[in-house]
N, C-alpha and C positions, 0 to 999 in steps of 0.2 A: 909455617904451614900447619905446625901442631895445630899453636893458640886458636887461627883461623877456625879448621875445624871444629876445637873445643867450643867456641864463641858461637858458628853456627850450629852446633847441635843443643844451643838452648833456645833455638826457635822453632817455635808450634809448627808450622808447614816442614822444618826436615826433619822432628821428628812424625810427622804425617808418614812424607815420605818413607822413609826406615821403618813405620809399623808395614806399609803398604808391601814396603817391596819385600819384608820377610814372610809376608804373608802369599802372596804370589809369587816366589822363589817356592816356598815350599809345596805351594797344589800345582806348579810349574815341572818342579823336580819329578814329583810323584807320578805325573800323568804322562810325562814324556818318556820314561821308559817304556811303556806301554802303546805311543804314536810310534816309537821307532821301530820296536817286535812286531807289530800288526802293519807298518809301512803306511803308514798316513798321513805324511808330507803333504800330499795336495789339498786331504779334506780340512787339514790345517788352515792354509792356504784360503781356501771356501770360507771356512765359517768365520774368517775375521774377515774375511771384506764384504759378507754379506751381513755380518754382524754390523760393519761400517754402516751396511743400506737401512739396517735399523735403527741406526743412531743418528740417522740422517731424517727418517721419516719420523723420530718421536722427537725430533727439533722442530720439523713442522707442524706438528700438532702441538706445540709446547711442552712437551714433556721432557725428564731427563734425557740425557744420549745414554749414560752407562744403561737405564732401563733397556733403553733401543736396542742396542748392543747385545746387549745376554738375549732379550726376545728374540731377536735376528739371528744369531748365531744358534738358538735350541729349535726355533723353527726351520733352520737350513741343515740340523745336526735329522732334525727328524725325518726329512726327505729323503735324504742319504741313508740313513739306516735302513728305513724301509722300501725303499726303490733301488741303492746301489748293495745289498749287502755281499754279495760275491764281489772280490776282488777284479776278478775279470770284467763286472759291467759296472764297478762303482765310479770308477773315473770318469768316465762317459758322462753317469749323470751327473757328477758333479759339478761337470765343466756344463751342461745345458743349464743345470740352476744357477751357477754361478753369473755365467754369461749375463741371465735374463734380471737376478738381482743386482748386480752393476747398471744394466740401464734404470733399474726401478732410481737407484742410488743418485744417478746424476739426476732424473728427473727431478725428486727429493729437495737436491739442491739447488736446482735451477728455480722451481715455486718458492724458495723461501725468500722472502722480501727482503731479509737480509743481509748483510755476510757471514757465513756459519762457521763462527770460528770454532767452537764448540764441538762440529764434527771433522773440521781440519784438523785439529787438536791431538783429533783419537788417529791420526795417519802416521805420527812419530809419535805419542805420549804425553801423557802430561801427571807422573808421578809427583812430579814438587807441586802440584798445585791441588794435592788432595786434599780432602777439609776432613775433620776427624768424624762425620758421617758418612763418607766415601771409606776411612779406613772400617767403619760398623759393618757397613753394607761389603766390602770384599771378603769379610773375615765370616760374617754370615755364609755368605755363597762360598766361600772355600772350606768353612767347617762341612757343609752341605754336600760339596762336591767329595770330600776326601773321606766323609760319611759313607756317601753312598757306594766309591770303590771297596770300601772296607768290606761292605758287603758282600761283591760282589768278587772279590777279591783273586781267590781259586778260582772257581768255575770262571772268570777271564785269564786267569795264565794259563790253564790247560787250553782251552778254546784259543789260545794266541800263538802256544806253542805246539799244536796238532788238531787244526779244527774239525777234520772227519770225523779223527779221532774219536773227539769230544761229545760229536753230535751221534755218534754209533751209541755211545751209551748214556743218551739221554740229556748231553748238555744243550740247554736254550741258545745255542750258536748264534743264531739270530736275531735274538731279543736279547740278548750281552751286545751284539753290536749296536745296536740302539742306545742302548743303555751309556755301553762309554760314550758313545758320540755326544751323548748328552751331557756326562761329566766333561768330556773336553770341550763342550761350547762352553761350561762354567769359565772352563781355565782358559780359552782363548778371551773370554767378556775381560777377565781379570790382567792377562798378562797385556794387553793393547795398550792398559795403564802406564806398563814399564816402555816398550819399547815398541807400541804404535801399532796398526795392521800394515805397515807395509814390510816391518823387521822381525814378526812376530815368532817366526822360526828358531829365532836368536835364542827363545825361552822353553818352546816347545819341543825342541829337536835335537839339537846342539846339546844339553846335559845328558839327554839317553845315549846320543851319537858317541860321545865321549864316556860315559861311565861304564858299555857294552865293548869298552877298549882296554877297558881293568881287569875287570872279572866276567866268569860267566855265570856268576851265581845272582840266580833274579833278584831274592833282596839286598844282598852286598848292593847290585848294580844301581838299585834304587834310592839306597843310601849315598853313593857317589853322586847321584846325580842329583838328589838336593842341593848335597854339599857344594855342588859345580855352579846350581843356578842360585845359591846364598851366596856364593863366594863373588860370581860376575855382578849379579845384582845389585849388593850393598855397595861393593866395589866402584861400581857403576856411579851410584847417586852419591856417593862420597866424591869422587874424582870431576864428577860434575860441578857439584857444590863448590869444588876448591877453586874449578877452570871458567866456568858460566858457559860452559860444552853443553848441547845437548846429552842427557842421561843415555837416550837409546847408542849414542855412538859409544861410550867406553861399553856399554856391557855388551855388546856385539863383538867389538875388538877384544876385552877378556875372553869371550865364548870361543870366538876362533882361533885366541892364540890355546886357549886350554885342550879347545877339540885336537888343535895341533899336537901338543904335547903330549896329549893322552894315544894318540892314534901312530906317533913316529917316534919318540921317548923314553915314555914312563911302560907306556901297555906293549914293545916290545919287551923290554929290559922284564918286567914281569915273566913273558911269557918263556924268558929264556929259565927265568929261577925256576921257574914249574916242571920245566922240560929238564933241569940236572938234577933240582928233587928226585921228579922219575927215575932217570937214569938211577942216580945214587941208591932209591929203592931198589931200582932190579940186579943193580950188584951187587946189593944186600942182600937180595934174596938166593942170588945165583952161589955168594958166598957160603952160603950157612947153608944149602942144599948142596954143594960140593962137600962140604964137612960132617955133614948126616951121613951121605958116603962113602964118604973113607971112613 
């Protein structure tokens, strides 16, 4: 199995692959600690299948689908921001734009004269069959995307983790939710690569779900959750490579068995060392303040 390995990683398409998928593990890792704080599973959800209806309508007009895709998914990121930005009524609209870009999407397909594999393609992935301008163009839009959080960095964890808060003293609440929504349409256009719009959770969700199971400290958790979506990811297209499996299915299966781990394993067993740390401080402390008095 070594040799195998060794033999396929001197061809051009899995090292494609391997640039791709470190590339979208890590604007994956990054962005998903920040869908699982803010609870944005469904806009997830939204903007890869209407990023699908993009990628479906620039096959019709001959253009790329990955174009398609990032267009459809920042123009469905943009709706949402600005018509759902309260949590209470963003679901709602999501689920009407959603709705209404699903039929755009079959219609799409149904006008195109021919069989659109191309956007069939983008419904479970097609990381091995990147060409090293698809790795340009991902690494562009993720240097892009993980630019533009840097920015914006603080003023979204405080807005994430007390938005009154935030907006009592002056944080653009509002205009940050736009704002990620638009970096996450980056990282939804990017991660569809690995594992399709219909597994897409697999990359966006599952490394915050799991690394908010280790620690509570934001960047720790951030760092985990790279690590989580590099670890399934490579893992992923390695075990592919070795099986002729679908890529999306191991690193689904890594993701879950890790969230598993992380959530009944490793992030109890943690939380019990934190809890006799404690302990062991306060009768630390209880000791040496008995001993002050006497």
């Amino acid at each position: 199995m070594i040799d195998q390995l060794a033999r396929l990683l001197t061809y051009e398409f899995v090292q494609n692959a391997i640039a791709a998928g470190i590339v979208i593990a890590i604007v994956s890792g990054v962005v998903s600690r920040f869908v699982v704080a803010r609870d944005m599973s469904f806009a997830v959800h939204a903007l890869s299948e209407l990023g699908f209806t993009g990628a479906a309508g620039f096959i019709l007009i001959g253009l790329p689908p990955v174009l398609g895709l990032l267009a459809g998914s920042m123009i469905t990121a943009v709706f949402i921001g600005t018509l759902g930005v309260r949590v209470r009524g963003r679901d709602a609209v999501i689920g009407v734009v959603m709705a209404f870009g699903l039929g755009l999407g079959v219609l799409f397909i149904t006008l195109y004269p021919r069989y659109a594999t191309e956007a069939f393609a983008l419904l479970f992935g097609t990381i091995t069959g990147v060409s090293r301008g698809d790795v340009l163009t991902l690494v562009a839009i993720g240097a892009a995307a993980l630019a533009a959080l840097a920015v914006v960095y603080r003023p979204l964890l405080f807005a994430t983790i007390d938005p009154d808060v935030a907006e009592a003293r002056g944080v653009p609440v509002p205009a940050l939710a736009v704002i990620f929504l638009l970096i996450l349409a980056a990282a939804v256009a990017e991660a569809v690569q690995v594992v399709g719009v219909l597994l897409i959770l697999t990359l966006l969700i599952t490394p915050g779900a799991a690394a908010e199971r280790l620690t509570v400290r934001p960047g720790l958790a951030t760092v985990y959750s790279v690590a989580i979506a590099l670890g399934c990811t490579l893992g992923g297209i390695l075990a592919a490579l070795v099986t002729n499996a679908p890529v999306s299915v191991f690193v689904t299966t890594l993701s879950f068995g890790t969230y598993l781990a992380a959530r009944f394993v490793i992030g109890p067993r943690i939380r019990e060392g934190q809890r006799a740390i404690g302990r062991a401080a306060r009768d630390s402390d209880a000791a040496a303040e008995l001993a002050n008095s006497g």
